[in-house]
Legacy VTK file of the C-alpha trace (Angstrom):
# vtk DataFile Version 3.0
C-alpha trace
ASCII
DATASET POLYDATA
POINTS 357 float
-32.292 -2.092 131.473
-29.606 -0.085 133.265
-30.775 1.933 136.266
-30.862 5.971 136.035
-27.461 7.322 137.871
-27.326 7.199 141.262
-29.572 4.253 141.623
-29.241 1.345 143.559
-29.270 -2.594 141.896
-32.204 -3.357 140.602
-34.701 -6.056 142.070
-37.926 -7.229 140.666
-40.606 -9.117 141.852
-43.560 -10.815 140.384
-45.481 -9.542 137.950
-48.922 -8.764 139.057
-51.515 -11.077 137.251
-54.153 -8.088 136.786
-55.074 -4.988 137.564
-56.278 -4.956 141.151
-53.846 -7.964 141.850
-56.638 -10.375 143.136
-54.828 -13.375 142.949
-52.186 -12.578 145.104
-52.925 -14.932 147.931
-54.981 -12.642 151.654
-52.278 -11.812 154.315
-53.248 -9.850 157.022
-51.706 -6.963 158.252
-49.448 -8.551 160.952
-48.482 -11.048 158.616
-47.328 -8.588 156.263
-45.491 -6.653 158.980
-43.875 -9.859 160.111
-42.978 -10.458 156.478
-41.365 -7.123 155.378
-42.034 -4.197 156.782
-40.698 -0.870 156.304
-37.619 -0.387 155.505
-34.967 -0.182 158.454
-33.382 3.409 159.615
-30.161 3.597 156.966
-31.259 0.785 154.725
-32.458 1.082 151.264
-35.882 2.720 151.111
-37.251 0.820 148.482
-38.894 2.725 145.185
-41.224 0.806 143.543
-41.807 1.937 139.557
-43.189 0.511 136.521
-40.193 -0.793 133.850
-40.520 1.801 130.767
-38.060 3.803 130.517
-39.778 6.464 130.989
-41.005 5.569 134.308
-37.599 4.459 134.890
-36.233 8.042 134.396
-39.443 9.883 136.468
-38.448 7.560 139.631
-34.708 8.200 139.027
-34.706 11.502 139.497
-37.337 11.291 142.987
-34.860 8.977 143.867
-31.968 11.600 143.716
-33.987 14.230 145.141
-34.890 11.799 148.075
-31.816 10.553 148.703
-30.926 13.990 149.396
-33.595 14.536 151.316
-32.803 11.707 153.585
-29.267 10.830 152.929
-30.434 7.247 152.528
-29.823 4.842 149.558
-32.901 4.561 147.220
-33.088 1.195 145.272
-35.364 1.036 142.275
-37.867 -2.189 142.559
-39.680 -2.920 139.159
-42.801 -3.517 138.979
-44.983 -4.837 136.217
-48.512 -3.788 135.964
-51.834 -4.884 134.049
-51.584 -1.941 131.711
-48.096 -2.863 130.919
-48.996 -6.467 129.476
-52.180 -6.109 128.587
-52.870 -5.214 124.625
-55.603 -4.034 124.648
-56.989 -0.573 124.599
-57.120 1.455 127.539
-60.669 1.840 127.007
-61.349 -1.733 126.777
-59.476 -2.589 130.248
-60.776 0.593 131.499
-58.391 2.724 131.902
-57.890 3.686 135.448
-55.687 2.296 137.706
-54.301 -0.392 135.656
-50.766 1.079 135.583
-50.980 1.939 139.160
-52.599 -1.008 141.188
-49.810 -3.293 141.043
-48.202 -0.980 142.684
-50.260 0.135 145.218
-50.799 -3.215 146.471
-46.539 -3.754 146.677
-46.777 -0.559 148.826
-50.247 -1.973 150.948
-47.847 -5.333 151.562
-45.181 -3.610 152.719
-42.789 -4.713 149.467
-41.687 -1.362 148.876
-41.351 1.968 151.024
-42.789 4.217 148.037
-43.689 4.561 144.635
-43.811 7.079 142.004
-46.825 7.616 139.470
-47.235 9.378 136.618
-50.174 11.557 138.279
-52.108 10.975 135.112
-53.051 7.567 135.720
-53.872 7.568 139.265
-57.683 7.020 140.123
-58.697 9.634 141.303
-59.555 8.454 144.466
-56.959 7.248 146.971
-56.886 4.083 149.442
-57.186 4.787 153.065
-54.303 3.090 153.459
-51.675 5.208 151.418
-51.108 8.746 150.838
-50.076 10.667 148.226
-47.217 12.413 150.364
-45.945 14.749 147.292
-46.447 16.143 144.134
-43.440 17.603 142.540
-42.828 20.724 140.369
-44.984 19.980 137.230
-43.523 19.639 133.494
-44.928 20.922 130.241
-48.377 19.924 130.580
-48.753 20.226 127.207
-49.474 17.581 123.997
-46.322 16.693 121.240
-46.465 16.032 117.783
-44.076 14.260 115.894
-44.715 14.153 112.711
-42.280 12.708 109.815
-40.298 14.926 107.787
-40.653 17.510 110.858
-44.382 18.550 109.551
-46.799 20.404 112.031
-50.841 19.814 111.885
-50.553 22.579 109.964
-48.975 21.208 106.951
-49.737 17.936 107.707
-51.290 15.400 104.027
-55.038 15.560 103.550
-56.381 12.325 105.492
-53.097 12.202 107.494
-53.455 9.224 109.995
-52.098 10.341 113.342
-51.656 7.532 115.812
-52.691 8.113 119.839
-54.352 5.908 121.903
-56.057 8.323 124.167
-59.760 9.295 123.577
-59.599 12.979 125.126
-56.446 13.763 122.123
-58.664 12.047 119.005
-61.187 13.950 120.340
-59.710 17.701 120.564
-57.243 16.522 117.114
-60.448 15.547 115.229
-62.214 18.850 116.252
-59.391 21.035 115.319
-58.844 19.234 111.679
-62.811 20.306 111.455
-62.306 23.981 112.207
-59.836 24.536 109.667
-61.660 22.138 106.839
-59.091 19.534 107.669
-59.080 15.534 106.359
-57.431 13.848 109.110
-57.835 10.214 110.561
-56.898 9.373 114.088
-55.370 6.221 114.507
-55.547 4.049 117.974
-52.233 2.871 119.173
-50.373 1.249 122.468
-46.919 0.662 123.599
-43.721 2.927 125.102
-42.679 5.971 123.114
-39.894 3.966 121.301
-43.082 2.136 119.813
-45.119 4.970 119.034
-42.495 6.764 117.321
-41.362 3.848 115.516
-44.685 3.752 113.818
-44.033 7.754 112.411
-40.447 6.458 111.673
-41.536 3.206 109.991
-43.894 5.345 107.789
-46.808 3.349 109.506
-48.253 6.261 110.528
-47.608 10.263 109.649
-47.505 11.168 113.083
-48.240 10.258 116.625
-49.189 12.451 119.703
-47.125 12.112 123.102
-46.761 14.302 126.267
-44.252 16.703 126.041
-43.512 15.862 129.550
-42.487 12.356 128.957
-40.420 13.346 125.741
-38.819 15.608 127.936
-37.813 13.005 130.758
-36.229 10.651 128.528
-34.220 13.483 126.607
-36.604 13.107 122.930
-38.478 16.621 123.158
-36.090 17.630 120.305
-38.070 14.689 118.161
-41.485 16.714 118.761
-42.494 18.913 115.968
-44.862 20.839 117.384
-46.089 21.377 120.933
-49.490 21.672 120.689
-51.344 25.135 122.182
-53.277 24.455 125.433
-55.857 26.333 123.460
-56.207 23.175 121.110
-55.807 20.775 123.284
-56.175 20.483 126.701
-53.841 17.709 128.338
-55.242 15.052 130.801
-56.199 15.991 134.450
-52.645 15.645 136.306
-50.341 15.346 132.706
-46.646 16.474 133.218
-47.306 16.000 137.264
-45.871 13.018 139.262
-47.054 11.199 142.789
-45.206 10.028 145.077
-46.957 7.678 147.405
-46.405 5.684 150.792
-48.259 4.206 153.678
-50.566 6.500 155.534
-48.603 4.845 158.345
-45.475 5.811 157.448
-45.640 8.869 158.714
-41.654 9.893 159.149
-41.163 8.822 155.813
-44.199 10.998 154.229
-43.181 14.001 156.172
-39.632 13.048 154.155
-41.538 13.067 151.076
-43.637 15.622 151.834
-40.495 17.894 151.273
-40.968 17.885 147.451
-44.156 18.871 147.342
-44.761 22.093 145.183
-47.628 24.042 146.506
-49.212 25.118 143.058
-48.665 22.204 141.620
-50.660 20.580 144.006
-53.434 23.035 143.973
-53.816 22.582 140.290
-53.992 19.061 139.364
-56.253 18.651 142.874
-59.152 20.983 140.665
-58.444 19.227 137.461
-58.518 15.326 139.069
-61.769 16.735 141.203
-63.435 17.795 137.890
-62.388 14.436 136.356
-64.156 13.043 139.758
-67.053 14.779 139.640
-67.731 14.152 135.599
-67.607 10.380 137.012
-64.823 9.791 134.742
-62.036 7.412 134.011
-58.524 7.917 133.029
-59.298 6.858 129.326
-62.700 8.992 128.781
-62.412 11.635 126.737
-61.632 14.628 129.234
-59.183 16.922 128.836
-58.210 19.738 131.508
-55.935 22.429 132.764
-55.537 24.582 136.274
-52.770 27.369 135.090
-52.146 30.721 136.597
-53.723 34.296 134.933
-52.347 37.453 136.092
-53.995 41.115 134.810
-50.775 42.941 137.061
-52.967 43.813 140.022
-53.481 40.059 141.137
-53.104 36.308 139.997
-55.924 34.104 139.940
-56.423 30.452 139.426
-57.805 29.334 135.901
-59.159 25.881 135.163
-60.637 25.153 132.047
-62.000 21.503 130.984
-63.161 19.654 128.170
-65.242 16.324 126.922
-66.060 15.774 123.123
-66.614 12.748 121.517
-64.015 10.965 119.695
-64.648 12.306 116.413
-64.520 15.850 117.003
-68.396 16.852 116.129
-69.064 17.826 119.774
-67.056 19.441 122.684
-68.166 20.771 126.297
-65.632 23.320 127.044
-65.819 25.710 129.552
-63.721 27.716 132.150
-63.875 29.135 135.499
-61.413 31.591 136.995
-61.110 32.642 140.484
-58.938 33.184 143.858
-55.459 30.532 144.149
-57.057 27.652 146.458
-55.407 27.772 149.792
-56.087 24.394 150.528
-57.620 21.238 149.263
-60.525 21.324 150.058
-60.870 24.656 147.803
-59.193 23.092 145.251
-61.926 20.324 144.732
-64.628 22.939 145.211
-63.267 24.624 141.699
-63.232 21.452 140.095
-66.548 20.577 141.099
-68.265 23.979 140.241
-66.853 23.874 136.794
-68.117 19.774 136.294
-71.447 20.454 137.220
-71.953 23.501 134.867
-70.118 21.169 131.604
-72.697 18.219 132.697
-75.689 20.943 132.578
-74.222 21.700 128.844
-74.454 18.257 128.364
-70.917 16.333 129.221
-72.507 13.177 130.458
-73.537 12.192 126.935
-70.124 12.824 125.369
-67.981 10.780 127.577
-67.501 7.098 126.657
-66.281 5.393 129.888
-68.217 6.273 133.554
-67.013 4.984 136.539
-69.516 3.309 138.992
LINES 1 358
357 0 1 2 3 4 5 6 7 8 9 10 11 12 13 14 15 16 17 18 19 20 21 22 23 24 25 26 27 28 29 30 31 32 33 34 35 36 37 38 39 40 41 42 43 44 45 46 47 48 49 50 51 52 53 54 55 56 57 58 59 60 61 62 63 64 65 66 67 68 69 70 71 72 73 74 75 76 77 78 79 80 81 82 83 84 85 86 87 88 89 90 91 92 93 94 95 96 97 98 99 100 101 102 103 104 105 106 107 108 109 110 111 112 113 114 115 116 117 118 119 120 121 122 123 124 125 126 127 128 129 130 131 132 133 134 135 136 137 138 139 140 141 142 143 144 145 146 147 148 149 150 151 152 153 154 155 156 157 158 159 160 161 162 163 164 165 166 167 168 169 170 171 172 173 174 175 176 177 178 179 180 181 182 183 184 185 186 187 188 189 190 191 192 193 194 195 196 197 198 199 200 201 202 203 204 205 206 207 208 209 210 211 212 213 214 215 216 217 218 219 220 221 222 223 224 225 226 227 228 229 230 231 232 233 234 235 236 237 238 239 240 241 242 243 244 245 246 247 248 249 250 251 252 253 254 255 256 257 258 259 260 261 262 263 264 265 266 267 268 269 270 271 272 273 274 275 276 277 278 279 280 281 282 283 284 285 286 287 288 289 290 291 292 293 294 295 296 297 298 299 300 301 302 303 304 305 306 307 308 309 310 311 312 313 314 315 316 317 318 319 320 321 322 323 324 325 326 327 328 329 330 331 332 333 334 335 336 337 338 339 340 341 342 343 344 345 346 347 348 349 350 351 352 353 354 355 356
């Protein structure tokens, strides 16, 4: 795979053998400093990313931006991760952090400087020892259809089978073929976009449902036939937003970092991964949600609006709060929180198929 422009050579390590990367064999922090350690002033800072291509292109452009920033080299380290060899369903392996901790424990040894994450798949919670030192300007949060023959949902076959292998989309999908008297049948799936689409393009499938976002990074929105209305389906807690981690103890470098960090952004997807949190909820459960800005021309407020259903589409939670812009954190979470505790007194617990301890 050739590296986006700009980029460095290429290295890769070793694949991680699972998802929290327990084999790998206990080295203590000095050891690991003696070892590696962070990169020196005016070499390579070293990105660590997963090997899609879509990752690919996310961490190519943070590496532009950051080289930039710093007017060091970047040099893209691949990475493998659990979720990237494993076949199984998300919801089997369980969803979060098994695209991320393979990476997180490269950045914990010192193998890389930072790494970039689709925001989506982070846990919600994050290490002691790393911070999430930016969140960039967010994409279309929204979901894609693409269909064959450039159909929408709308004119879709009776008992069209549309492929996705998240829980949260067959959930919202199933509900709106309901509403309209719709015959539809929601097919799980895995693999890269090139797969997914291949199924729609091999006739396996009629359609399949991607992020916008990711379309867009990779130059394939034009494929999508529809973007689908926030109002039918809300997008995962943190879709269309990137992470870029490092060492809490790199503190230089996350000040660097910190530099693309977009305010809003941050503010959002900080209420929608707290709701997430306080639904006790992983990646994969069926959760759907979306912080966006309302304005009535006297003042802009913060809107965040969640849901849960159950996979086939006979019952949704959804509710929404609105209220001041957080100014921090801290009042970030507290929205997110508010709003989960009023969906689990309409009954969300019952509705979502994966908790976390």
């Amino acid at each position: 795979m050739s590296n986006p422009a700009g980029a460095e050579p290429v290295r890769t390590p070793a694949a991680a053998p699972g998802p929290t990367g327990a084999d790998r064999p206990p080295e203590d922090a000095d050891a690991r400093a003696s070892r590696r350690g962070p990169a020196a002033d005016g070499a390579p800072l070293r990105l660590g990313t997963r090997r899609s291509k879509l990752a690919m292109a996310q961490s190519g452009m943070v590496a532009d931006q950051v080289r930039q920033l710093t007017g060091r080299p970047v040099e893209l380290v691949e990475i493998t991760t659990y979720g990237d060899v494993s076949k199984e369903s998300l919801a089997r392996i369980g969803g979060t952090g098994v695209f991320v901790s393979a990476l997180r424990d490269a950045l914990v040894a010192g193998d890389i400087d930072f790494a970039v994450h689709s925001l989506k798949d982070l846990p919600t919670t994050v290490p002691d020892e790393l911070v999430i030192a930016a969140i960039p300007v967010r994409e279309d949060p929204r979901d894609a259809l693409v269909a064959r023959d450039g159909l929408t949902f709308a004119t879709l076959p009776p008992g069209a089978r549309i492929g996705t292998g998240s829980p949260r989309r067959m959930a919202q999908l199933n509900a709106w073929a309901r509403s309209h008297g719709r015959d539809i049948e929601t097919v799980p799936i895995r693999g890269n976009v090139d797969t997914r689409i291949g199924y729609v393009t091999s006739g396996t499938l009629d359609a399949v449902v991607l992020a916008a976002a990711g379309l867009n990074r990779i130059g394939r929105l034009a494929e999508a036939s529809e973007l689908i209305g926030t109002d039918v389906s809300l997008p995962a807690p943190g879709q269309g937003a990137l992470a870029v981690e490092c060492a809490a103890s790199r503190q230089e470098l996350a000040a660097q970092l910190a530099e693309l960090d977009d305010p809003f952004t941050r503010a959002a997807v900080t209420a929608e991964r707290s709701l997430l949190a306080a639904l006790e909820a992983g990646c994969s459960a069926p959760v759907g949600a979306l912080a966006d800005l309302v304005a009535d021309g006297q003042s802009t407020e913060l809107r965040l609006r969640g849901v849960v259903g159950s996979t086939d589409g006979t019952s949704l939670v959804q509710m929404s709060t609105t209220g001041p812009v957080p100014a921090s954190d801290d009042e970030a979470r507290a929205v997110g929180r508010e709003l989960a505790v009023a969906m689990l007194a309409k009954g969300a617990a019952g509705l979502m198929g994966e908790r976390t301890s």
